[in-house]
C-alpha positions, 0 to 999 in steps of 0.5 A: 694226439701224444698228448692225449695218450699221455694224459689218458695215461697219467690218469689212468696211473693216479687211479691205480696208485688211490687204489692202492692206497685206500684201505680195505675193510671186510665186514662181518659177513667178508664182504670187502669194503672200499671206503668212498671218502677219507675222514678229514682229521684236524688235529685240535690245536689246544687242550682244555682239562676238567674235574669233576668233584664228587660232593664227598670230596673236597677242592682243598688239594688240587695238586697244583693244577688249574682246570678249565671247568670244574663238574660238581656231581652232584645232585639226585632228584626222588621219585617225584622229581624232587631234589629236597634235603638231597645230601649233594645239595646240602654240600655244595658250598665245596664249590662255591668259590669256584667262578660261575663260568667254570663249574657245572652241575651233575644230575646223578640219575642212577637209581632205576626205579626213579630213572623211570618215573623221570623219563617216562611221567609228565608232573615228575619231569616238571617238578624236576626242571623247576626245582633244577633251574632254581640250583642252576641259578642260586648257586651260580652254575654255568650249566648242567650236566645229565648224567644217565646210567641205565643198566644193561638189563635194563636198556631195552626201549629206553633210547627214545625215552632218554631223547626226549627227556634230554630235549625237554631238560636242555630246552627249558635249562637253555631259556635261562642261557645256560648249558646242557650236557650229557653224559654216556657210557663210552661202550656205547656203541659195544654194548649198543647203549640206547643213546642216540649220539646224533640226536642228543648232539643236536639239542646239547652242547656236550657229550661226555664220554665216560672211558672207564669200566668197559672191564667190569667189576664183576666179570674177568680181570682187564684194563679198565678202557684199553687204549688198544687190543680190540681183538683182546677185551672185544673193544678199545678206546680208539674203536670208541673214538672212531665211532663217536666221531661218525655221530657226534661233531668234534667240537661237543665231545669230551673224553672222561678218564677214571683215575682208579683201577679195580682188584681182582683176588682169583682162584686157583683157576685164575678166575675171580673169587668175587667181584673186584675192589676199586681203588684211586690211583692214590690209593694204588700208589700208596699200595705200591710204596708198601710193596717191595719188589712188586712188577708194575707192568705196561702192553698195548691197553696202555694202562698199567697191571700189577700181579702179586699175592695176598697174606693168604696167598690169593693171587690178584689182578690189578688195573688202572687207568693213570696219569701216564695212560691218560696222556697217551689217550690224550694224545690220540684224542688231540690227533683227531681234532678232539681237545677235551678231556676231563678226570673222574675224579677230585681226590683220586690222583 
């Protein structure tokens, strides 16, 4: 009998001390909210770093590192799904001593209108994987990366158009055994981008997240993808990588970090004058060697921050994501079992 109670007993004292420590969560509407299992996070063990080369760049300087792949962006198809006489065709010899199995090829799908001929008509979409596989072959790539950008005004019933096209591009470009990626904006979820993370996963072999202009050029001055301060700038890089890990298995995401910052030239109000310039972080490095006296600062975002004024006496704002941020968010990444990452862009640091 004592040794009944006393095992009623330790079992009961397990089941106050799980309560305890299991966190609780309030949701929108202030309902608490008791999580039923805890994720389980195996840090990654190793890291693979990648680059993307822009087809105005060049692999003449690397800065003395060797990557693990290298991502050509790229080429843009026409309205008819043909990428003929395209300007990143014609230079692609940049990365043309790069081995087949570490390079990629980018499709820049950034223009609207031929966003929409591409997703949406059946003899465009042929013209386009014709024409794709026949590069992805004669110019020796490994893979290829879609890189779909839709604008936020312009989203609305595009997610099951966006699937589909995904399928059908990875269905075809896999026959010829090579790999097929996506790239997405990493506010994704933020902004409710009409990607569905679970469904392009189960039909490619990457997902890209792009952890760069969640602070737009056009809007107030912030970090360009804060590592933390949710509460500050409405979402953070660890909210991003908490939510792609619900939808998207470890092992196929990959982070992309924009080496380059925006400067924001602000009225005597502190609001900005206009939209933001970008610069690489060479070129703010180059601007912070000029400079005397000149405060680069650092907070919870991680990224860096300068303030100072023009000859015309306009106050600035400038952010940029660099290598030392970059770290830090790597680290984090490693933390949750995550081991790539990748740098927008050659050139820019």
């Amino acid at each position: 009998m004592q040794k009944k109670l006393l095992f009623l007993l330790i079992l009961i004292a397990l089941g106050a001390t799980l309560h305890m420590i299991t966190p609780a969560v309030k949701n929108e509407g202030g309902k608490v909210l008791v999580p039923t299992e805890v994720p389980n996070i195996i840090p990654s063990s190793s890291l693979k770093k990648s680059i993307f080369v822009p087809y105005w760049s060049s692999l003449s300087k690397d800065n003395g590192v060797n990557y693990d792949s290298y991502y050509y962006f790229g080429i843009a198809p026409t309205k008819s799904g043909e990428i003929e006489n395209e300007i990143g065709l014609q230079n692609m010899t940049i990365v043309d001593k790069i081995p087949e199995k570490q390079k990629k090829l980018v499709v820049r799908m950034l223009d609207n209108a031929i966003n929409d001929s591409l997703l949406s008509e059946k003899a465009t979409q042929n013209t386009f994987i014709s024409q794709t596989k026949e590069i992805l072959s004669k110019n020796a790539f490994s893979g290829l990366v879609l890189d779909i950008e839709v604008p936020f005004t312009l989203q609305a019933n595009k997610k099951e158009q966006i699937t589909k096209f995904v399928q059908l591009i990875c269905t075809s470009v896999k026959t010829d055994y090579k790999t097929c990626d996506v790239l997405v904006y990493g506010d994704f979820s933020y902004r409710n981008r009409p990607y569905d993370l679970k469904a392009l996963s189960a039909v490619t072999d990457t997902i890209f997240l792009m952890a760069y202009d969640l602070n737009k050029p056009g809007g107030e001055p912030g970090p360009n993808f804060n590592f933390e301060e949710k509460q500050k700038y409405g979402y953070d890089f660890q909210t991003m990588v908490r939510d792609v890990l619900v939808l998207v298995p470890k092992d196929k995401i990959e982070v992309v970090f924009g080496m380059y910052g925006y400067d924001w030239t602000l009225n005597e109000q502190g609001t900005p004058l206009k939209s933001a310039k970008a610069l690489s972080v060479n070129q703010i490095n180059t601007f912070i060697a000029s400079r005397s006296n000149l405060t680069v600062t650092q907070n919870k975002a991680k990224e860096k921050k300068i303030e100072y004024s023009d000859e015309e006496g306009n106050k600035h704002i400038l952010w940029y994501e660099d290598e030392e941020s970059a770290a830090v968010k790597t680290t984090y990444l490693i933390e949750q079992g995550i081991g790539r990452v990748s740098f927008w862009a050659q050139s820019y640091f």
